[in-house]
Backbone as a printed PyTorch tensor [residue, N CA C, xyz], in Angstrom:
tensor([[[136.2150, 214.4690, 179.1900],
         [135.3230, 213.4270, 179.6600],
         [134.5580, 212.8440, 178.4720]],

        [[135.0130, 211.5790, 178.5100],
         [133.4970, 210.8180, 177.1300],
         [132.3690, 210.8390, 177.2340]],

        [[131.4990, 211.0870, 176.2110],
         [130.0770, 210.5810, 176.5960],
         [129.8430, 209.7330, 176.5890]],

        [[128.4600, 209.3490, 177.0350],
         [128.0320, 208.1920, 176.3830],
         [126.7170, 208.0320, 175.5010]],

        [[127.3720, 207.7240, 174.3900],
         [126.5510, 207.4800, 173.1260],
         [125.6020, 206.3760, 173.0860]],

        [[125.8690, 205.0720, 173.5280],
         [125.4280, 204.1660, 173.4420],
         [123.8160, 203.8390, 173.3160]],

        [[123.2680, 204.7200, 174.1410],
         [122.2300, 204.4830, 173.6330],
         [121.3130, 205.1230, 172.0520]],

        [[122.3700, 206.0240, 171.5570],
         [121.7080, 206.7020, 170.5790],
         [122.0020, 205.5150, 169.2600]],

        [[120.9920, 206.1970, 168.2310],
         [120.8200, 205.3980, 167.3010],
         [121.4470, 206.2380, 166.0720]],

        [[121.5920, 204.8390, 164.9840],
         [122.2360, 206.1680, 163.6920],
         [121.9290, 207.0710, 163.5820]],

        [[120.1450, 207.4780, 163.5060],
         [120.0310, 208.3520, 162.9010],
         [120.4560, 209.7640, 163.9360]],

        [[120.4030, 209.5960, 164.8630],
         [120.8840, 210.6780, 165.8250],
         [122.3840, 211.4130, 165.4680]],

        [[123.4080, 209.4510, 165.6040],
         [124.8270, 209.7850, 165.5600],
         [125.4220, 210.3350, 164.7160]],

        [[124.8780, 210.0000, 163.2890],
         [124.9960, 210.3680, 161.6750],
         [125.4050, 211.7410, 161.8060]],

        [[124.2740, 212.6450, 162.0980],
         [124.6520, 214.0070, 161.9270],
         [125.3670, 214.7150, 162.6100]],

        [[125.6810, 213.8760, 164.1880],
         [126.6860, 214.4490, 164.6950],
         [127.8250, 214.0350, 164.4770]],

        [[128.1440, 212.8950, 163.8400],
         [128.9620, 213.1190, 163.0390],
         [129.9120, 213.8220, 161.9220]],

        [[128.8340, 213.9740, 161.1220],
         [128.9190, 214.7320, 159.9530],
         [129.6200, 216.2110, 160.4360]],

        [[128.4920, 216.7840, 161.3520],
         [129.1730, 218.2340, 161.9320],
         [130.7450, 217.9910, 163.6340]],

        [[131.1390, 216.7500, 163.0990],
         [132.2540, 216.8500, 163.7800],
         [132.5430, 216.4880, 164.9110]],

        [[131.1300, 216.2350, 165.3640],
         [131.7550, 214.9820, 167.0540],
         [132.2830, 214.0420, 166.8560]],

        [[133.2590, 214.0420, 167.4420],
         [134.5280, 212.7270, 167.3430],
         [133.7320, 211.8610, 168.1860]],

        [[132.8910, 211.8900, 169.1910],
         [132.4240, 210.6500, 170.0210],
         [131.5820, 210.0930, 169.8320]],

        [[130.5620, 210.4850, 168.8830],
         [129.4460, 210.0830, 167.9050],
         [130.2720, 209.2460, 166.8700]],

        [[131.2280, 209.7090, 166.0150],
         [131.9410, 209.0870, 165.0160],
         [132.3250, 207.5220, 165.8630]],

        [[133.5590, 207.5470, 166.5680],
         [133.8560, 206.7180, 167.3600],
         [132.9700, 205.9020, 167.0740]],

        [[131.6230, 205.6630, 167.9750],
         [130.6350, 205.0100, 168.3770],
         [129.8480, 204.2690, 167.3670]],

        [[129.6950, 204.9740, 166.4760],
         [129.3550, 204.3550, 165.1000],
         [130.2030, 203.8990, 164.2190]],

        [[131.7890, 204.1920, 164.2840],
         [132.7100, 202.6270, 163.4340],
         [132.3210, 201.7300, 164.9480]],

        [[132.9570, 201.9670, 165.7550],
         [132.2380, 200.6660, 166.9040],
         [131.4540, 199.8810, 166.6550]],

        [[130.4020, 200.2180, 166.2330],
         [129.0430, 199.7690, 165.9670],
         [128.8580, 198.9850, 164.8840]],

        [[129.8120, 199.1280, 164.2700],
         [129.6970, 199.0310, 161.9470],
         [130.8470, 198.3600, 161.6240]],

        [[131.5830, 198.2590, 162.9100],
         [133.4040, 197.7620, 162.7710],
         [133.2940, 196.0660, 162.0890]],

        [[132.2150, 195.0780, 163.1240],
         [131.9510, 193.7950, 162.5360],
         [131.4990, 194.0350, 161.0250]],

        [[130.5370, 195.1550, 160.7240],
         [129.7120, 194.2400, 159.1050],
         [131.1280, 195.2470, 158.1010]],

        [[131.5020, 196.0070, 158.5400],
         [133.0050, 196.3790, 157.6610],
         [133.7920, 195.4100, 157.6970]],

        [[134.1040, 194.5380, 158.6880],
         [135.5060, 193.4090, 158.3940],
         [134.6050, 192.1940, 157.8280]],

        [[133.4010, 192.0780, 157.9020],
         [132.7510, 190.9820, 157.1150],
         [132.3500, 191.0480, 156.0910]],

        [[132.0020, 192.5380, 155.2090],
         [132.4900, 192.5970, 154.0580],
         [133.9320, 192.2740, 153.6430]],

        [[134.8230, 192.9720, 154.0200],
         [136.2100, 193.0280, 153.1670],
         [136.6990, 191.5320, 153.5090]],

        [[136.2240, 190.8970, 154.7280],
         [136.8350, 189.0580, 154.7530],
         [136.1660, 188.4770, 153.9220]],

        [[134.7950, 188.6380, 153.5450],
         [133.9990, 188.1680, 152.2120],
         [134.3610, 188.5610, 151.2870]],

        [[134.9270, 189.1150, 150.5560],
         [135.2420, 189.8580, 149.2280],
         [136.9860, 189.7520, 149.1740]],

        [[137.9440, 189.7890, 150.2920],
         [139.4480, 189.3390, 150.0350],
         [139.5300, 187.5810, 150.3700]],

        [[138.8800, 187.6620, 150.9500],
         [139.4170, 185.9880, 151.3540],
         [140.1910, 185.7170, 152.2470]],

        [[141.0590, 186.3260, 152.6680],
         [141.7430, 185.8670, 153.8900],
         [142.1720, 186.9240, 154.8550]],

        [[142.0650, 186.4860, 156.0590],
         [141.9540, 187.3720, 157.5250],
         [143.2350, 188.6740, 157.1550]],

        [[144.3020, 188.5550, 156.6680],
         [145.6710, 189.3870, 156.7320],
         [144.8430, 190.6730, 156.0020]],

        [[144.1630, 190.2400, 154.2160],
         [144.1180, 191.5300, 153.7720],
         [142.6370, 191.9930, 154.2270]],

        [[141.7440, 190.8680, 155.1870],
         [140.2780, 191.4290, 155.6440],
         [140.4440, 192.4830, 156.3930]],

        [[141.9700, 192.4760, 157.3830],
         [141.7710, 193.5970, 158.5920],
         [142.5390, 194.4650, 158.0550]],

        [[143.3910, 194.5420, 156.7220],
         [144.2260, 195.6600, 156.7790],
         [142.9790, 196.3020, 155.6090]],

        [[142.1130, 195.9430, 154.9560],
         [140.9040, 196.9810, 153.9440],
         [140.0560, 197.2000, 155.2920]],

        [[139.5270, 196.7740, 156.1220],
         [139.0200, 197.1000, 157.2480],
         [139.4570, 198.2440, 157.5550]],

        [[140.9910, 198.2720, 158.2480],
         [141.2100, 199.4940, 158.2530],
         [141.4280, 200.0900, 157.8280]],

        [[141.8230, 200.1490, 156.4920],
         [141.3170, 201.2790, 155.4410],
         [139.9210, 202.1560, 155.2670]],

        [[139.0580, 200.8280, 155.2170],
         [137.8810, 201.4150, 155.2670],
         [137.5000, 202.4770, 156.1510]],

        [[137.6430, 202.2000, 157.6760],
         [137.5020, 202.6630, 158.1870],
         [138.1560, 204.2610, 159.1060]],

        [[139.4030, 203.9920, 158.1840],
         [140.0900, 205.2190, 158.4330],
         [139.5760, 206.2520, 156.8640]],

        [[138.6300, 205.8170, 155.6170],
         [138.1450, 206.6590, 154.6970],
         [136.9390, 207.3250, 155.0030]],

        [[136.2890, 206.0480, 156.3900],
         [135.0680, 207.2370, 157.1890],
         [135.3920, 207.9300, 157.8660]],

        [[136.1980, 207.9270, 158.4340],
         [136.6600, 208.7400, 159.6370],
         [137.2820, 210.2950, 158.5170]],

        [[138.0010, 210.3730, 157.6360],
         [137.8970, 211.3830, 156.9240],
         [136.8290, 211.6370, 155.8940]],

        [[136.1010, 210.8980, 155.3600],
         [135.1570, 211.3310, 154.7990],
         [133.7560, 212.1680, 155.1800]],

        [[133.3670, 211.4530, 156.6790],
         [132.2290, 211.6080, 156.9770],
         [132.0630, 213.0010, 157.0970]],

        [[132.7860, 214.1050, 156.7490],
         [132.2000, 215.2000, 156.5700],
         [131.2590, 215.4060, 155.8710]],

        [[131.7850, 214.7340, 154.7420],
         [130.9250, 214.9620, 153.1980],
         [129.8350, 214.0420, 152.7640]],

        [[129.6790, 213.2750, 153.9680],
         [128.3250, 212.1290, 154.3630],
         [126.9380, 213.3670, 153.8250]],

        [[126.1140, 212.7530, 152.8990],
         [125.2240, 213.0200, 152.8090],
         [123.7170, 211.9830, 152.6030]],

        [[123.0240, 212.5470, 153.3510],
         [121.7760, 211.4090, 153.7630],
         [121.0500, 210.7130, 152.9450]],

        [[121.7000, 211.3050, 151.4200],
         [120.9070, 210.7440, 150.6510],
         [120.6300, 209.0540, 150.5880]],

        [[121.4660, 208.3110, 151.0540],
         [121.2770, 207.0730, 151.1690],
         [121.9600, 206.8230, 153.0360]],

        [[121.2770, 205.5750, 153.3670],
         [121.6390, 205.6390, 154.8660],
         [123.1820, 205.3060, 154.8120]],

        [[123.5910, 205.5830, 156.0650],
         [124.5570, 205.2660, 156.8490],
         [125.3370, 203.9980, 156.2250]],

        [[124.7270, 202.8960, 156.9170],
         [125.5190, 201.3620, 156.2230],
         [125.4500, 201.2990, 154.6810]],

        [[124.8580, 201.8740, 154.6500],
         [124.8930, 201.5420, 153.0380],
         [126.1640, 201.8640, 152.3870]],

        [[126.3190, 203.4850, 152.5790],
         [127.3110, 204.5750, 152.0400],
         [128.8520, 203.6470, 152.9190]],

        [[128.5570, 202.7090, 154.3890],
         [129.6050, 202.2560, 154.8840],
         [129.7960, 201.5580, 154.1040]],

        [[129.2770, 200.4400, 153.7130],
         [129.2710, 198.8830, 152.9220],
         [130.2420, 199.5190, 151.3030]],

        [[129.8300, 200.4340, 151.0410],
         [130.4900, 200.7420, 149.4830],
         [131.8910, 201.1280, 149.9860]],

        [[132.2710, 201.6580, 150.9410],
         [133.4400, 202.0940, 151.2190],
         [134.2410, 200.6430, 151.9680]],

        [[133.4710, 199.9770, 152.0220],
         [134.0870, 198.7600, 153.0110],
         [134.4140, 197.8480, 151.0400]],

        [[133.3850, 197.8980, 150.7000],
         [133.9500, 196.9100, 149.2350],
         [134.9490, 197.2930, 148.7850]],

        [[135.0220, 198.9090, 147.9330],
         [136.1890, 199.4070, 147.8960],
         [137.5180, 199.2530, 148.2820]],

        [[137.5210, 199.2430, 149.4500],
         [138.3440, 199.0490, 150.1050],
         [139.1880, 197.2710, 149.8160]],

        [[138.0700, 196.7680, 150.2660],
         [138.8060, 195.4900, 149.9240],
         [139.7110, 194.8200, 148.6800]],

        [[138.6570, 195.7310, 147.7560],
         [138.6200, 195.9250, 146.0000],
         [140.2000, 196.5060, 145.9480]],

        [[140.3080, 197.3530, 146.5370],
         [141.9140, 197.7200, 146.3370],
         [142.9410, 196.8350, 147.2230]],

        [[142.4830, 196.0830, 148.2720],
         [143.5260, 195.6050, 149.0070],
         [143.6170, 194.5550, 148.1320]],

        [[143.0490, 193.7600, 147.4370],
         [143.3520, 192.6010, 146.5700],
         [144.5010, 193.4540, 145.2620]],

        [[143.6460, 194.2230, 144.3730],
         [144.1260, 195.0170, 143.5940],
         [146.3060, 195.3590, 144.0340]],

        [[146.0860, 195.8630, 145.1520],
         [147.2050, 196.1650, 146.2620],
         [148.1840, 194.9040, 146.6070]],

        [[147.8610, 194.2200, 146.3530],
         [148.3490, 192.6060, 147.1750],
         [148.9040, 191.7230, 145.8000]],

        [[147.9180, 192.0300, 144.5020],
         [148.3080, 191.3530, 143.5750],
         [148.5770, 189.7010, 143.3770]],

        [[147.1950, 189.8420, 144.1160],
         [146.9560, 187.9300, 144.3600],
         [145.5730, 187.5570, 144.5250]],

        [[145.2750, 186.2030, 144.0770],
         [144.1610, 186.0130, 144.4400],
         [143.8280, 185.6980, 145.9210]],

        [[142.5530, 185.7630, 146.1050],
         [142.5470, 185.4790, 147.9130],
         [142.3920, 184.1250, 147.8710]],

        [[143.0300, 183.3080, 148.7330],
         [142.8550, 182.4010, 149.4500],
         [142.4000, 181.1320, 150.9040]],

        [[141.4390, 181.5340, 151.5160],
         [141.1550, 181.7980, 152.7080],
         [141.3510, 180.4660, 153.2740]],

        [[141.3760, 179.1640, 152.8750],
         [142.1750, 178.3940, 153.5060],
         [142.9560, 177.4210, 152.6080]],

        [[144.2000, 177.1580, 152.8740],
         [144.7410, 175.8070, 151.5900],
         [144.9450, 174.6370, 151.8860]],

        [[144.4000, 173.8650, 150.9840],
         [144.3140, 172.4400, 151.0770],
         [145.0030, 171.6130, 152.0420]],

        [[146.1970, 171.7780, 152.4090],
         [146.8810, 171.5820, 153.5260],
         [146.0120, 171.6160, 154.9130]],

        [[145.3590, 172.5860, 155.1500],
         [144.2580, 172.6820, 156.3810],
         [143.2440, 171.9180, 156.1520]],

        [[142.6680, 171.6340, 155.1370],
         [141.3290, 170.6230, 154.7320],
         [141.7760, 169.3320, 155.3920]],

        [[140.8050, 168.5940, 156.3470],
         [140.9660, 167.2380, 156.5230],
         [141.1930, 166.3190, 155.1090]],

        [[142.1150, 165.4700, 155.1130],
         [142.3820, 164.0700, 154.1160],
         [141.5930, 163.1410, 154.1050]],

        [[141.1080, 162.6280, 155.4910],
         [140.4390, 161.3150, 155.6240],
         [138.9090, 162.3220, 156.3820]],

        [[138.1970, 160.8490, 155.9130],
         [136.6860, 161.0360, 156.2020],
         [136.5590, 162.0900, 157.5900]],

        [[135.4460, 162.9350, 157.5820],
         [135.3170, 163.7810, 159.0170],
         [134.0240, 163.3010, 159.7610]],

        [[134.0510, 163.4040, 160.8950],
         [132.5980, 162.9890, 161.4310],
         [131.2640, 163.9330, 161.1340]],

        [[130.7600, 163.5360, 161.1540],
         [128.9780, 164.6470, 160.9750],
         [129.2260, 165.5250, 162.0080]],

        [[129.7710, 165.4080, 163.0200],
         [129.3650, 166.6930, 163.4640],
         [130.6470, 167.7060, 163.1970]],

        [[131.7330, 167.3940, 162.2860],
         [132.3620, 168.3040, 161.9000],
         [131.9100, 168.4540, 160.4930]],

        [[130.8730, 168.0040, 160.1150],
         [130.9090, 168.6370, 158.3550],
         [130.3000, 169.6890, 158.2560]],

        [[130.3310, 170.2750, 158.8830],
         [129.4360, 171.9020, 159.6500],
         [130.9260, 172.3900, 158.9420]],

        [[131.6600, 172.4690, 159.6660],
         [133.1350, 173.4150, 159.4480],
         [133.7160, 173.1890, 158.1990]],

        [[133.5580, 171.6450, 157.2610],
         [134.3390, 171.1230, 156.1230],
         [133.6190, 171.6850, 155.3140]],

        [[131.9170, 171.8720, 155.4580],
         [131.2560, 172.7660, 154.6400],
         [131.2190, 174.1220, 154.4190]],

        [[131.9870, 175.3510, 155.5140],
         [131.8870, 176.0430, 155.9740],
         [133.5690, 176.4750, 154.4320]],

        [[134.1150, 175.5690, 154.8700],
         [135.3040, 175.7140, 154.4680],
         [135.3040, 175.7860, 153.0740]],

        [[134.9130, 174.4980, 152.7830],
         [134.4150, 174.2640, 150.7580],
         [133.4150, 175.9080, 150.8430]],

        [[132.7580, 176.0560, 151.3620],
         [132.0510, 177.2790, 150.7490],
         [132.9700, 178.3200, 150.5800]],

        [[133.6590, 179.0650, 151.7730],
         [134.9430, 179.9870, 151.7130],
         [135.6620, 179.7680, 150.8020]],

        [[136.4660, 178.7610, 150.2430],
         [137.2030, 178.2960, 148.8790],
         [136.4010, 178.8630, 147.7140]],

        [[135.0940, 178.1940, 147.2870],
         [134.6880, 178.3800, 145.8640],
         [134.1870, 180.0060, 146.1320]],

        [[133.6310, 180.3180, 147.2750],
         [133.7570, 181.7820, 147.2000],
         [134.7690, 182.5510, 146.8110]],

        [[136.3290, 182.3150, 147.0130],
         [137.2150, 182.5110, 146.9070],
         [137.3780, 182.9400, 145.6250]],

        [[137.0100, 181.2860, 144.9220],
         [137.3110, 181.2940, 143.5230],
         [136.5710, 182.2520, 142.3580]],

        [[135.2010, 182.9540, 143.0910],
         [134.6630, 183.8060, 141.7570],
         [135.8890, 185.1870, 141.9860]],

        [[134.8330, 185.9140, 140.8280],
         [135.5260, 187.0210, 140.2840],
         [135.3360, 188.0430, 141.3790]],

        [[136.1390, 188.5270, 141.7980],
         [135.7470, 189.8870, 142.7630],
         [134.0670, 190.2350, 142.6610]],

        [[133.9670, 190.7860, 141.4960],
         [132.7600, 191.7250, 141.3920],
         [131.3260, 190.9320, 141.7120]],

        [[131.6770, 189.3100, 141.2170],
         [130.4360, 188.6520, 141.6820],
         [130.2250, 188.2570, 142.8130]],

        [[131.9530, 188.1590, 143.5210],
         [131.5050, 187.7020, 145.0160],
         [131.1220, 188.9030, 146.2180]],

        [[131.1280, 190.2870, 145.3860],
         [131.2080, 190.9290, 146.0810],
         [129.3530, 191.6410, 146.5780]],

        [[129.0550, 190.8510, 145.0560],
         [127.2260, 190.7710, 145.6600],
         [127.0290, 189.6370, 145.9310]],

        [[127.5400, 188.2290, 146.2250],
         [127.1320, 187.4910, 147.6630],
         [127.4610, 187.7480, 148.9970]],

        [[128.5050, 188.1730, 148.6440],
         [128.7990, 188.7730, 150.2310],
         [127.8030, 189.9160, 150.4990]],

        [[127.5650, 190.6230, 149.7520],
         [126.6420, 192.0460, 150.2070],
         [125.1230, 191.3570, 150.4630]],

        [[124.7580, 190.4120, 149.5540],
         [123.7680, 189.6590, 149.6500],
         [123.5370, 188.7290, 150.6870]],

        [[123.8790, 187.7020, 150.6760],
         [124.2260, 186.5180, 151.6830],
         [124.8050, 186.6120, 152.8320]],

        [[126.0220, 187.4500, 153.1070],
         [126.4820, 187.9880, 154.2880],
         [125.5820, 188.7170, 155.5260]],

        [[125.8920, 190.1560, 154.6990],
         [125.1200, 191.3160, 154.9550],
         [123.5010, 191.1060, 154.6480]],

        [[123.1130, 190.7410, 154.1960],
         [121.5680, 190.5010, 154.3710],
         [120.7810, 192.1880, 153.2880]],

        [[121.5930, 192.3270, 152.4260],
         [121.2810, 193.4460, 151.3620],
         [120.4580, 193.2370, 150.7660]],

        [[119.7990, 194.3180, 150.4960],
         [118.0960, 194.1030, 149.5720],
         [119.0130, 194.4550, 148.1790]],

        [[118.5060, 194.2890, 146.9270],
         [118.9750, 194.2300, 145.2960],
         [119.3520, 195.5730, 145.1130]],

        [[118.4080, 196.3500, 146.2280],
         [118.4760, 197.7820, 145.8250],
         [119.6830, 198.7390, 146.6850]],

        [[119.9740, 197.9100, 147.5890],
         [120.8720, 198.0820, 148.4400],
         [122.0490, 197.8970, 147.5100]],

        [[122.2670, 196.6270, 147.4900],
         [123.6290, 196.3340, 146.5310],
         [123.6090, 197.3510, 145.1790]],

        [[122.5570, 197.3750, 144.5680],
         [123.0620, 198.2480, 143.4020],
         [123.3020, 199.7730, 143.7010]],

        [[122.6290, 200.2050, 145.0990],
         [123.3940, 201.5120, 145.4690],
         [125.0260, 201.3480, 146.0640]],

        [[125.1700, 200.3020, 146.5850],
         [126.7860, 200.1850, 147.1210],
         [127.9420, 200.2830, 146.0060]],

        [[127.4750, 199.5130, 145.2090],
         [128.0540, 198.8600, 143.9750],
         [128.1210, 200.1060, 142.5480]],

        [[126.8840, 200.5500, 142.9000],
         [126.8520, 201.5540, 141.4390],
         [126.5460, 201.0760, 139.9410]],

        [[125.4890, 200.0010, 140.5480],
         [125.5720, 199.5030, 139.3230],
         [123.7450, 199.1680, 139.2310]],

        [[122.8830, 198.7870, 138.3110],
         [121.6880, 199.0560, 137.4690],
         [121.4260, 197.5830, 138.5510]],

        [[120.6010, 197.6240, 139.0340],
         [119.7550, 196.2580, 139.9750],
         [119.8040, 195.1670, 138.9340]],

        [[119.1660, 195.2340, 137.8600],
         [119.4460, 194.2580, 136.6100],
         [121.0300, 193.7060, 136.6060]],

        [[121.6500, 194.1450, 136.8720],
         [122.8680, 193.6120, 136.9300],
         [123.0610, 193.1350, 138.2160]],

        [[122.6170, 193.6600, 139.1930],
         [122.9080, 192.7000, 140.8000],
         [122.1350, 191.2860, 140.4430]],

        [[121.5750, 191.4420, 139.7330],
         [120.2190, 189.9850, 139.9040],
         [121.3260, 189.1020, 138.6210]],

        [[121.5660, 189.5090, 137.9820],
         [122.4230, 189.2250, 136.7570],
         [123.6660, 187.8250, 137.1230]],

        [[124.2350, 189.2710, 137.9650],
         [125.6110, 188.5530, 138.8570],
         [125.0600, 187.6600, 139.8700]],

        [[124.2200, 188.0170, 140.4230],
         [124.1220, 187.0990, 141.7820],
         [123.6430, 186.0520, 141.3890]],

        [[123.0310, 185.8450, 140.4230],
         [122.1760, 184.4740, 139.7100],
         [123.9760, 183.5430, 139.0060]],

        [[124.3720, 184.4660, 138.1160],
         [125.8470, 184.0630, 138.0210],
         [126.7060, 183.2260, 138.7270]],

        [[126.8250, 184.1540, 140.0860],
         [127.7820, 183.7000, 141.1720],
         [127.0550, 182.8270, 141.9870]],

        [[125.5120, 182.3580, 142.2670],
         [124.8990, 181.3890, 142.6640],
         [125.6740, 180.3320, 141.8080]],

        [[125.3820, 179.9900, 140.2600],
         [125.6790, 179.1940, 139.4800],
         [126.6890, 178.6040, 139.4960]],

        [[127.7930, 179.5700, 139.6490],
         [129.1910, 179.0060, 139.8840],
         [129.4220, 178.4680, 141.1840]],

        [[129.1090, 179.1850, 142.2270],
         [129.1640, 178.6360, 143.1020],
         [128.8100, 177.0840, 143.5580]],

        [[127.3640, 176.8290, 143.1050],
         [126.9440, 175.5790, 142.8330],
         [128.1650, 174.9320, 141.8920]],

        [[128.4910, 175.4230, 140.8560],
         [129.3360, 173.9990, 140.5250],
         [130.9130, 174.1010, 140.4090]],

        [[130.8380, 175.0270, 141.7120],
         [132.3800, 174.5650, 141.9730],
         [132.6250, 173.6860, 143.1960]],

        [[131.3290, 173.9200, 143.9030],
         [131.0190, 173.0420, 145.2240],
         [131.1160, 171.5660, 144.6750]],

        [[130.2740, 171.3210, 143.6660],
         [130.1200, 169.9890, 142.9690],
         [131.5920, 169.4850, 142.4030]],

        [[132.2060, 170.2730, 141.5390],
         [133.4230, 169.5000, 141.4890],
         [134.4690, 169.2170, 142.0350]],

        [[134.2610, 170.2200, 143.4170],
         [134.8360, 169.5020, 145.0700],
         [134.9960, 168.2720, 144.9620]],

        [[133.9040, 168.1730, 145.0080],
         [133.3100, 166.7900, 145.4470],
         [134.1400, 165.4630, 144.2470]],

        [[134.5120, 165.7490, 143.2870],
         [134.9560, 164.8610, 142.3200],
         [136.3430, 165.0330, 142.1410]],

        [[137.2180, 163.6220, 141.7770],
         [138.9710, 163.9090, 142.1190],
         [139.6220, 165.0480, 140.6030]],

        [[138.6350, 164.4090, 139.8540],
         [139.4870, 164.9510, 138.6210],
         [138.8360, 166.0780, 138.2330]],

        [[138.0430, 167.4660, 139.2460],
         [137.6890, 168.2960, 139.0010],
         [138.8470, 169.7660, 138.6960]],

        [[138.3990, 170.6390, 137.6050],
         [138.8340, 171.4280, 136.7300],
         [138.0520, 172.7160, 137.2930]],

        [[138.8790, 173.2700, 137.4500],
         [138.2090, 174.7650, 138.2530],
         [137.3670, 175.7710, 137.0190]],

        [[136.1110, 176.1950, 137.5350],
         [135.2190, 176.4620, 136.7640],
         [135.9580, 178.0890, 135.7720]],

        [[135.9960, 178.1080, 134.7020],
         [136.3660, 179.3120, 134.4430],
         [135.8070, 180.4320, 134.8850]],

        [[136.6260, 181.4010, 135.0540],
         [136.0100, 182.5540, 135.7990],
         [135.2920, 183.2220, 134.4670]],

        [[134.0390, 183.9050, 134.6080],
         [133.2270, 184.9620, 134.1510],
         [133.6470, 186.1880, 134.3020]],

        [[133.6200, 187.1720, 133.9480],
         [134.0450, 188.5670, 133.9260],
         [132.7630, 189.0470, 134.0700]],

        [[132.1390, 189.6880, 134.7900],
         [130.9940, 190.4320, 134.9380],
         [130.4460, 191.7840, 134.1040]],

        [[129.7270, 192.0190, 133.5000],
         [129.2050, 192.7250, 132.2280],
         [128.5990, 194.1320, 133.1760]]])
């Protein structure tokens, strides 16, 4: 017979997790399943390799969470295993991501109330276009709604460097949006992150 979990909260489910309830576990990828595929669709770029690092990810909690320790919460320790993850499905795939191609972009003028989606779209593209590592603190940032200190625990890397990159990948971002916008635009060189 299942329980029902639903009303419990991480901090409850966490540890029954950890010591091995499968219906606590369950309940919490349930719960974590959206901001795991919205990392790895933010960070691969397109839906095919978002759900197959998804489920990666989520089949590395499901064996890991033994060795879950509280030192940092729950999503957090998820979010690093969800980047990872993605980090190798690109790595794995041996391509850059692409999340939509020009072919799908309208040709002729769109109305205002579709430049919601044409904007939606140009953003997904030049996101596309940074370097893994920088888009992978807008997505943790901008997506996920991550504090500096958050990302530099996911990431493993010195907060000075989240602020570093994310100021970076703001930058680029801004002017790859801009040379959208122009016919004879030259794709911004990629940065390698320090």
């Amino acid at each position: 017979m299942s329980q029902d979990l639903t009303g419990l909260g991480d901090e409850e489910l966490v540890p029954r997790a950890v010591q091995g309830d499968r219906h606590a576990l369950e309940q919490l990828l349930r719960r974590h399943r959206t901001t795991v595929l919205t990392v790895c669709a933010g960070i691969t770029g397109n839906r095919e390799d978002a759900l197959d690092a998804c489920q990666n990810a989520l089949i590395r909690v499901t064996g890991a969470i033994g060795g879950f320790r509280s030192e940092a919460r729950f999503t957090t320790w998820l979010r690093a295993i969800a980047v990872n993850a993605a980090k190798a499905e690109i790595a794995q795939r041996g391509r850059r991501p692409c999340p939509v191609g020009d072919d799908l972009l309208p040709t002729e003028p769109v109305r205002a109330v579709d430049g919601r989606v044409t904007d939606g779209l140009r953003v997904q593209q030049a996101l596309a276009a940074l370097d893994v590592d920088f888009r992978a603190v807008v997505v943790l940032r901008h997506l996920c709604g991550c504090s500096y200190e958050e990302i530099a625990h996911v990431l493993r890397i010195p907060m000075g460097t989240v602020k570093s990159r994310l100021s970076r990948a703001r930058l680029d971002l801004l002017e790859l949006l801009r040379l959208d916008d122009t016919t004879d635009a030259r794709p911004v060189a990629k940065r390698r992150p320090k």
